[in-house]
KOLKE-764688 format. One record per residue (C-alpha): x, y, z; residue in one letter. Coordinates in nm, 4 decimals. Layout:
KOLKE-764688
X  Y  Z  a
...
This chain:
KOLKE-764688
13.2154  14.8716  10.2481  x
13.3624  15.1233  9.9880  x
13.3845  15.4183  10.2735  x
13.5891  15.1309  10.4925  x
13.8177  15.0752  10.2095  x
13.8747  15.4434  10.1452  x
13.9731  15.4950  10.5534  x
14.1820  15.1902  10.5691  x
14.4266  15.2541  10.2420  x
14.4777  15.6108  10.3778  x
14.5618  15.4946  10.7083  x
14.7632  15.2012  10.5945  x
14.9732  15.4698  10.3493  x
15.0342  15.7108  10.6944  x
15.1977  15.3933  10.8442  x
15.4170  15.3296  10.5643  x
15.4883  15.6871  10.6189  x
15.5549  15.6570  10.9854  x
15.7749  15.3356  10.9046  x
16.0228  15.4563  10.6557  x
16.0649  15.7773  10.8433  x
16.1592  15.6263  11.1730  x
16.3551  15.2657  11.0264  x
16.5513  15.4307  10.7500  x
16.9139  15.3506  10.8543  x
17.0029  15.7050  10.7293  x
16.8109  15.8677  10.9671  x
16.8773  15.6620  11.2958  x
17.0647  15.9138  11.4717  x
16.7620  16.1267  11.4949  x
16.4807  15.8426  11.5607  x
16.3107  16.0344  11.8488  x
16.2793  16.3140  11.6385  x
16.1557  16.1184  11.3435  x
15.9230  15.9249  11.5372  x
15.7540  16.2186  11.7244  x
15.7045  16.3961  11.3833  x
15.5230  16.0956  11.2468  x
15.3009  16.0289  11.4899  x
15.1675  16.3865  11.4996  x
15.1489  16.3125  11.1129  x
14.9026  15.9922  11.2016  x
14.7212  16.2359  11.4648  x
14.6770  16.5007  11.1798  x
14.5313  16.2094  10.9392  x
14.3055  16.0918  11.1921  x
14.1760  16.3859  11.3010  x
14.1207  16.4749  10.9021  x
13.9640  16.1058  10.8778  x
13.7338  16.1716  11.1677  x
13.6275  16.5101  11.0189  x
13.5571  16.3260  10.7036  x
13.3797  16.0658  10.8612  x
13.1337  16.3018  11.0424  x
13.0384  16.5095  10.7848  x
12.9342  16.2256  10.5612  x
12.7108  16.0955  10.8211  x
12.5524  16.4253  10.9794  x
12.5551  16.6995  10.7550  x
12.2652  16.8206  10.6133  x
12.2233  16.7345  10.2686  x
12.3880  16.3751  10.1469  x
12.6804  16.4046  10.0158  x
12.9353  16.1008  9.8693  x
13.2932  16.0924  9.9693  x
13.4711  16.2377  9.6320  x
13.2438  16.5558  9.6946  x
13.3441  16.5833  10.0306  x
13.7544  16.4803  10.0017  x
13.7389  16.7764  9.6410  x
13.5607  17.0495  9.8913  x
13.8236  16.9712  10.1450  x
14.1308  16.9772  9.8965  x
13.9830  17.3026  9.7594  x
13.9629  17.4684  10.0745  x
14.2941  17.3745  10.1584  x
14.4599  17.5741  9.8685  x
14.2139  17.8378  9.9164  x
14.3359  17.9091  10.2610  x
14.6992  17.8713  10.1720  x
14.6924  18.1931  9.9431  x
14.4978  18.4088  9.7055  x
14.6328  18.2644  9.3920  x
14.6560  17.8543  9.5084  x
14.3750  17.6589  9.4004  x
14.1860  17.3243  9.3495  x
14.1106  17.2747  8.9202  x
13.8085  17.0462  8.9465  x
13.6884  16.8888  8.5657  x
13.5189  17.2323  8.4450  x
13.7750  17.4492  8.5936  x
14.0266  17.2725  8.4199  x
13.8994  17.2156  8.0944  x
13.8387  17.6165  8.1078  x
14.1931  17.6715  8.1846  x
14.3286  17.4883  7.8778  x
14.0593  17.6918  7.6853  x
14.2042  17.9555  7.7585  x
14.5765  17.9091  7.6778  x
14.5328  17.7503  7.3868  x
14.2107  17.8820  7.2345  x
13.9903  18.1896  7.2213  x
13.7088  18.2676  7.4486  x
13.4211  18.4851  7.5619  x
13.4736  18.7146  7.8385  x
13.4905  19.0500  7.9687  x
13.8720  19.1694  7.9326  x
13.9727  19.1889  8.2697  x
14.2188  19.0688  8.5494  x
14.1366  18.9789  8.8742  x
14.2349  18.8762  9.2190  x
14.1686  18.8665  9.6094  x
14.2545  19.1018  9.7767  x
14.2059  19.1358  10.1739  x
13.9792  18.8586  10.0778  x
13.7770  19.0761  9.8337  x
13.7239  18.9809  9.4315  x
13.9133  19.3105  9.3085  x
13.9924  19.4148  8.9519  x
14.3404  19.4554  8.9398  x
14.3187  19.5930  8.5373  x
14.0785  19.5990  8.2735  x
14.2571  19.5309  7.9411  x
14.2605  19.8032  7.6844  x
13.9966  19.8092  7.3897  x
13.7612  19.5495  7.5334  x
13.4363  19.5038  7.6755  x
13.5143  19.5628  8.0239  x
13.7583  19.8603  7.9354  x
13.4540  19.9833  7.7103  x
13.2053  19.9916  8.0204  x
13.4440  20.1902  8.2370  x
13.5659  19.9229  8.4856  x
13.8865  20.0468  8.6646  x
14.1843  19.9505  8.8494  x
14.1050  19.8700  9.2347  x
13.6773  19.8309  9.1479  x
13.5483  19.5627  9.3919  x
13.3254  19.3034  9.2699  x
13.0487  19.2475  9.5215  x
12.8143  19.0566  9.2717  x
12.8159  18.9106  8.9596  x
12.4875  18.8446  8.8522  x
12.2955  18.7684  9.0857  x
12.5409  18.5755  9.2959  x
12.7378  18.7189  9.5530  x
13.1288  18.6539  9.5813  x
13.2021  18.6741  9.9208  x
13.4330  18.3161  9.9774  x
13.3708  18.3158  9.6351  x
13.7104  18.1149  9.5019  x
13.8942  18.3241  9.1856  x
13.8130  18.0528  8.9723  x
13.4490  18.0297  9.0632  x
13.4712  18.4027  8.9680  x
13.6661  18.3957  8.6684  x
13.3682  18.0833  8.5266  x
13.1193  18.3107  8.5864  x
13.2696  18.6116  8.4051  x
13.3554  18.4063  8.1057  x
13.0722  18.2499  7.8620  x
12.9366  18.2977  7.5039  x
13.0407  18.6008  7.3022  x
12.7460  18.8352  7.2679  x
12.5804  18.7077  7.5781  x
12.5359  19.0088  7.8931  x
12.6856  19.0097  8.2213  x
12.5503  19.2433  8.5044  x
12.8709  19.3145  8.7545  x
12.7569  19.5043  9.1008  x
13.0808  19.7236  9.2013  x
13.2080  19.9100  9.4931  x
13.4385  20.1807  9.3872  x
13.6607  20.4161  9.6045  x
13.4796  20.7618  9.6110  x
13.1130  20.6405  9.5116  x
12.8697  20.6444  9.8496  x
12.6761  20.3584  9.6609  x
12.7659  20.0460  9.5066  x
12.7567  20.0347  9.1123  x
12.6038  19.8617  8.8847  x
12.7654  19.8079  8.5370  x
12.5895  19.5728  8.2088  x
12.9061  19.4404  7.9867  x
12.8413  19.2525  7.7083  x
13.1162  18.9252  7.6664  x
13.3261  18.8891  7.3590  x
13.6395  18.7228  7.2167  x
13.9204  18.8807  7.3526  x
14.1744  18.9968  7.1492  x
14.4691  19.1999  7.2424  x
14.7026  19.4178  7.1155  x
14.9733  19.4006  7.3885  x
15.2858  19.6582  7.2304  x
15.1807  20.0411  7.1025  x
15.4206  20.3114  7.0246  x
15.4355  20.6793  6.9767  x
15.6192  20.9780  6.9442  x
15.5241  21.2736  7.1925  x
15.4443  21.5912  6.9721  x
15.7015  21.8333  6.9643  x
15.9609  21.6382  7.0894  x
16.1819  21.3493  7.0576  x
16.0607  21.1689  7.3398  x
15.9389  20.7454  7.2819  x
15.6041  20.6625  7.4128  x
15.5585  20.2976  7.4628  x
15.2622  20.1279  7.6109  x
15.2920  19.7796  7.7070  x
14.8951  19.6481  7.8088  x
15.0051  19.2534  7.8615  x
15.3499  19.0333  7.8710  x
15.2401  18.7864  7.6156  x
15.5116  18.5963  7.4420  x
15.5992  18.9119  7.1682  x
15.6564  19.1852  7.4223  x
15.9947  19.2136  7.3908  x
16.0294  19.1649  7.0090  x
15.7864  19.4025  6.9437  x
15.9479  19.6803  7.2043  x
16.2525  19.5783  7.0441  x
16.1308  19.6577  6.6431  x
16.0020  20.0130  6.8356  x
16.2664  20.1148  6.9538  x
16.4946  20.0420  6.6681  x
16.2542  20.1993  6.4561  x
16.2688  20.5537  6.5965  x
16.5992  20.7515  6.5274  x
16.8003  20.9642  6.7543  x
16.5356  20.9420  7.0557  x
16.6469  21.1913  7.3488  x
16.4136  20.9145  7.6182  x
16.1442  20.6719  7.6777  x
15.8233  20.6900  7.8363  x
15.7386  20.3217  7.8876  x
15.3498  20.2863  8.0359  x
15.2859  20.0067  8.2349  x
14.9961  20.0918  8.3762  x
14.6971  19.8717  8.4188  x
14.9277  19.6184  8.3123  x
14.8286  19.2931  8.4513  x
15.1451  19.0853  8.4021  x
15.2062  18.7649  8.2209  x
15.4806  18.5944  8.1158  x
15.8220  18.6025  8.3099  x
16.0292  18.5497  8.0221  x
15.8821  18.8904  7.8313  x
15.9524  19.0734  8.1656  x
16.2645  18.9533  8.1703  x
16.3852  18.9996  7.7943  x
16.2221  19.3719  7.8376  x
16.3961  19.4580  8.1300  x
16.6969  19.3298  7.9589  x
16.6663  19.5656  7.6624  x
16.7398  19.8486  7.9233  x
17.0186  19.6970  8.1347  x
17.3610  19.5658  8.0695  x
17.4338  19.3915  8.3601  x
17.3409  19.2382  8.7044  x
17.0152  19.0264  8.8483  x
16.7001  19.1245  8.6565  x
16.5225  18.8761  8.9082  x
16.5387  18.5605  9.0854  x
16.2607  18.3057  9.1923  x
16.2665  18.1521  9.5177  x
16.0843  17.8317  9.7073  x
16.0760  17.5717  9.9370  x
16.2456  17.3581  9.6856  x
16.5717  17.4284  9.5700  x
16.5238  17.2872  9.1978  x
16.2608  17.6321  9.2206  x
16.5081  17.8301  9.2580  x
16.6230  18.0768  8.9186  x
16.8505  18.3703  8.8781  x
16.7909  18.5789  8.5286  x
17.0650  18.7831  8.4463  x
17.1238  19.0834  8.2235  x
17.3255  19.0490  7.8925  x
17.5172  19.3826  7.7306  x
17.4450  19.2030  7.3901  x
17.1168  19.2287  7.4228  x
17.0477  19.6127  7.5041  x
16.9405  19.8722  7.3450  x
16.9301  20.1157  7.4849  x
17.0860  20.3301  7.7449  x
16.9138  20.7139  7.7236  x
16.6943  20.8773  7.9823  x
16.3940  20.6501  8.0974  x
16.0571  20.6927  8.2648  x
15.8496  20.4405  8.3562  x
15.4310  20.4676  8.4865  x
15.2877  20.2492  8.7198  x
14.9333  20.2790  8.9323  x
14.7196  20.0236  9.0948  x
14.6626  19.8181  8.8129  x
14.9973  19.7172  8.7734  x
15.0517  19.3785  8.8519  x
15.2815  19.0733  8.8388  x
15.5455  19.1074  8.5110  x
15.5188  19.4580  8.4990  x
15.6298  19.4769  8.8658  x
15.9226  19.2859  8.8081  x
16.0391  19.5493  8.5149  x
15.9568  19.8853  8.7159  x
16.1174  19.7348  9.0209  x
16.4219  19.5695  8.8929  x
16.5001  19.9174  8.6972  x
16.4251  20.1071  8.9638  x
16.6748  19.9073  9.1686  x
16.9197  19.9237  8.8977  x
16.8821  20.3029  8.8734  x
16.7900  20.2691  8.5281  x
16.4490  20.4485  8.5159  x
16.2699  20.6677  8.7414  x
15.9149  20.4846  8.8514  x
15.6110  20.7676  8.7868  x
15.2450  20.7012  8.9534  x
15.0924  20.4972  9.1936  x
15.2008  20.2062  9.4222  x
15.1332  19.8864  9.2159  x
14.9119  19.5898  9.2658  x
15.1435  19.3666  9.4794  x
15.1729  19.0253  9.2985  x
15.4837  18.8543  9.3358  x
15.4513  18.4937  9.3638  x
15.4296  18.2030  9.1511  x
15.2271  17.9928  9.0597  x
15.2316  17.6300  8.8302  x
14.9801  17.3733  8.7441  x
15.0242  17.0301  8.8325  x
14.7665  16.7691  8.6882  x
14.6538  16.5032  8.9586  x
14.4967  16.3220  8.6450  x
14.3807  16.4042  8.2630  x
14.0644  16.5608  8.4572  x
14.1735  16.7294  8.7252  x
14.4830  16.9789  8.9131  x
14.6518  17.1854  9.1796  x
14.7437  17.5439  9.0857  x
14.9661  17.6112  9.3351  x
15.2527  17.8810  9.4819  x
15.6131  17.7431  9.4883  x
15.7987  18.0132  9.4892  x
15.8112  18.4148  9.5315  x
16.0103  18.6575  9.2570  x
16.2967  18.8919  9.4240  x
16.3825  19.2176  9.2773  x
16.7910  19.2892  9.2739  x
16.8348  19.4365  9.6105  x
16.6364  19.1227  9.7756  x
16.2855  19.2608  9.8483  x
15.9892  19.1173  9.7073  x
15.6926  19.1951  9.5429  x
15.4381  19.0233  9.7552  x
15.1621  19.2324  9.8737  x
15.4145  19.4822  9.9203  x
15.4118  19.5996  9.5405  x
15.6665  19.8703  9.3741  x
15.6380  20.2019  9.5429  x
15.6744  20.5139  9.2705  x
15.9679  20.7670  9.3339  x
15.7258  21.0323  9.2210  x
15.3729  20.9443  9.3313  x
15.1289  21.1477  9.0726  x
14.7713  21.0358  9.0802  x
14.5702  21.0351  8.7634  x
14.3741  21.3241  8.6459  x
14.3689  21.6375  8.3700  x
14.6478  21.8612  8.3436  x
14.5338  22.2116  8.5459  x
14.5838  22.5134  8.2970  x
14.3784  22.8196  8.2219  x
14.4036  22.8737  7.8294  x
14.4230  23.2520  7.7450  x
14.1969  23.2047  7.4098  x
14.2557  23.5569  7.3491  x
14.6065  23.5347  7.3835  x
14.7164  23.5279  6.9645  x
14.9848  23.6505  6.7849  x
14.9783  23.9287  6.5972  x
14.9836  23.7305  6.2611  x
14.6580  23.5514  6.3568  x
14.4601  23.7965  6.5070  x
14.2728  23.8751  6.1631  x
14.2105  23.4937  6.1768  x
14.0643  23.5182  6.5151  x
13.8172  23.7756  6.4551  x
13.6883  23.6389  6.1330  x
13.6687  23.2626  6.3155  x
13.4791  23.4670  6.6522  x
13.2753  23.7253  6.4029  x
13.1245  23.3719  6.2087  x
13.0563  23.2391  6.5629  x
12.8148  23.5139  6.6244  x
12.6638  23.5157  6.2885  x
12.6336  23.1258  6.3323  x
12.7790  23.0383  5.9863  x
13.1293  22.8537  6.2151  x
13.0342  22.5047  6.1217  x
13.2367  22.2483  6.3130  x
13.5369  22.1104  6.0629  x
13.5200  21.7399  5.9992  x
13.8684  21.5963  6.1211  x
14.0370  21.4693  5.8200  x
14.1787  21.0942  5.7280  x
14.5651  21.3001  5.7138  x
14.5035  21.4284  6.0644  x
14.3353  21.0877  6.2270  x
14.6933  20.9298  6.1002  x
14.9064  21.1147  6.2529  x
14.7028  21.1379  6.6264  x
14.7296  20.7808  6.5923  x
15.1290  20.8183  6.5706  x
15.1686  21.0756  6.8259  x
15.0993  21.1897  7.1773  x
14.9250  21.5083  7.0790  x
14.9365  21.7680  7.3334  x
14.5980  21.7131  7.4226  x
14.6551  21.3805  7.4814  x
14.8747  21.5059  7.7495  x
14.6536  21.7664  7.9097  x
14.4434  21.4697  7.9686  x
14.6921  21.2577  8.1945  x
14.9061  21.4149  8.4822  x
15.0939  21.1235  8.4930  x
15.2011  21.0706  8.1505  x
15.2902  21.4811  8.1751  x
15.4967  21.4103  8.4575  x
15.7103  21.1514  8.3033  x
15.7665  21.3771  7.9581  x
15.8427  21.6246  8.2279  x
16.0791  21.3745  8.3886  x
16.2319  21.2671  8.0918  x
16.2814  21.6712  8.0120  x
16.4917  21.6511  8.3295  x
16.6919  21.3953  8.2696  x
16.7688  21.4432  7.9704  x
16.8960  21.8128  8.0779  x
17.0933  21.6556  8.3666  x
17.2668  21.4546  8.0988  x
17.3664  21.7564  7.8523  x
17.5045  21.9011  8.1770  x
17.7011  21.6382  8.2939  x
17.8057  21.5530  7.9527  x
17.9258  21.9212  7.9250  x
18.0968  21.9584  8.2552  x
18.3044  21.6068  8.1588  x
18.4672  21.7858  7.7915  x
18.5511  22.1144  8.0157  x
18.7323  21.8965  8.2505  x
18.8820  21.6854  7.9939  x
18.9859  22.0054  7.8056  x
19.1624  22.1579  8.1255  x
19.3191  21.8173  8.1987  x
């Protein structure tokens, strides 16, 4: 009697539908029209009923008729995109866990893509950063469960559970011939989303930006303002996995005086924003670099893109993630919800984002710096240094010096050059920066001489 019930209201709510769309006096003019949409509406509803109905009474194991209808709204979102999905109770609850509270888990981001889980960043200083997990890994199992048509939030559940507790993840990473398997122990997750530092030797701004939580911009802000006569800014996005639109927005406004930063776009037009630049709110205008790779995803494409189509910064790295749409929670009830798409972001010119991503204008892929260090290539002044330091090696009284507390401190405030050695990428953006910042002496010198002469 209750399955009866169930059919009935739904089809009785599809011919209210059908009514009001083909007697609405408003809409008479186009009645045929109206009325031939409808009834492939009912056909649609009857052919989901149908499917319903069959599956309750032949499938395999018994199932009631809320399992079936939440299987069937959940793989309706799953098929409609990557990011769109069905919040049953636990899902849910986990959600609001973890916007508004701390919990266990690994540190990273993830999504599908080409229907694969794939780490899109691991977030710096925590356990999955720790065990080595990088932009681009695929996660073929986790656990003992495998997550092919495994749903991101079925994923993400799995991931996530009491600090302290281990988590085996089997990986497939470009350039091993095997899959991996890595052992990461959960923890509360804690991060530290603005860092800055000078680059040794120079007067060049590093800032690293790991997340857009809701102090991005204030903190990038109090940087900024806090280092003196700067001649450019290395801004490091990479393995960024987004966040908030309003940080990527505010940030991208620190660097531009004018124009679209952005706009949002959907099916409905009350979806539809435009975020504009202020001049009151810059900062500054000096040579800037910004680094991208794989791992760079969602907010932090909206910043390298929009300044790269403002001219404002030249993009350094590798093609980013490709995550441009966006997504908002609507509760069906205090239990349950739809995260779904309504809209897609569009960079200034009009492109988007959406598994597209922000293509670099100098591609650099990661790796160390090569150079061949001359080690017997002193100055004069230290070469009675040198031969003491290489006469104790032999004699095997060199003893290795302890770094000191002094010198700690200040590789904590600086990009040392070793730090640089390291990372071709971040050496191509100082080198970029070099550039620029040589292009603007020039042009700033060729503008007096022509001022002078006029």
């Amino acid at each position: 009697m209750q399955k009866n019930i169930k059919y009935v209201s739904l089809g009785f709510a599809s011919t209210l539908l059908a009514a009001s769309l083909i007697f609405s006096p408003s809409l008479f003019a186009k009645a045929d029209i109206k009325k031939e949409s409808a009834e492939k509406k009912l056909e649609a509803l009857a052919k989901f009923t149908k499917v319903i109905t069959l599956v309750e009474k032949y499938y395999v194991d018994e199932l009631n008729i809320s399992d079936i209808i939440d299987k069937a709204i959940s793989g309706l979102l799953t098929n409609l995109d990557a990011h769109s999905s069905f919040l049953n109770k636990k899902s849910y609850k986990e959600l609001q866990i973890q916007t508004e509270g701390e919990f266990g888990g690994l540190g990273i981001t993830v999504g599908i893509r080409d229907g694969a889980l794939t780490v899109i960043a691991p977030i710096e200083d925590t356990p999955a950063y720790k065990a080595g997990l990088k932009a681009g890994d695929i996660i073929l199992k986790i656990g003992d469960k495998s997550t092919l048509n495994m749903t991101l939030d079925e994923a993400v559940s799995l991931m996530r559970g009491k600090p302290k507790t281990d988590i085996v993840l089997t990986i497939i990473r470009k350039g091993e011939t095997k899959p991996l398997t890595v052992k990461i122990t959960r923890d509360i997750i804690k991060v530290k989303s603005v860092y800055s530092k000078m680059v040794e030797g120079t007067k060049i701004l590093y800032l690293r930006v790991t997340n857009f939580d809701k102090k991005v911009e204030r903190d990038v802000r109090k940087a900024i303002k806090a280092h003196k006569n700067i001649e450019g800014i290395v801004l490091d996005l990479r393995n960024n996995p987004g966040g908030l639109l309003s940080q990527a927005v505010g940030l991208v406004d620190l660097f531009v005086d004018k124009g679209v930063i952005v706009s949002q776009k959907g099916r409905a037009e009350g979806e539809n924003e435009v975020y504009n630049a202020s001049e009151i709110t810059t900062v500054y205008r000096g040579p800037l670099v910004v680094l991208v790779n794989e791992g760079s995803a969602s907010a932090s494409e909206i910043v390298s893109g929009s300044l790269q189509d403002h001219k404002r910064a030249v993009i350094v790295g590798q093609k980013t993630f490709g995550k441009g749409s966006v997504q908002v929670i609507m509760p069906l009830d205090k239990d349950e919800a739809l995260r779904l798409t309504i809209a897609k972001y569009y960079l200034p010119s009009g492109r988007t984002i959406q598994a597209v991503g922000v293509t670099p204008d100098i591609e650099v892929y990661p790796g160390k710096v090569p150079h061949e260090e001359d080690k017997l290539a002193i100055k004069e002044s230290e070469l009675k240094k040198h031969l003491k330091n290489e006469l104790e090696k032999i004699e095997g009284k060199k003893k290795k010096k302890k770094e000191t507390k002094l010198e700690k401190d200040r590789k904590k405030k600086l990009i040392t050059k070793e730090d640089i050695l390291n990372d071709l990428q971040l050496k191509s953006a100082i080198d970029t920066i070099k550039v620029l910042e040589i292009s603007k002496s020039e042009n700033k010198s060729a503008s007096k001489k022509s001022k002078k002469k006029n």
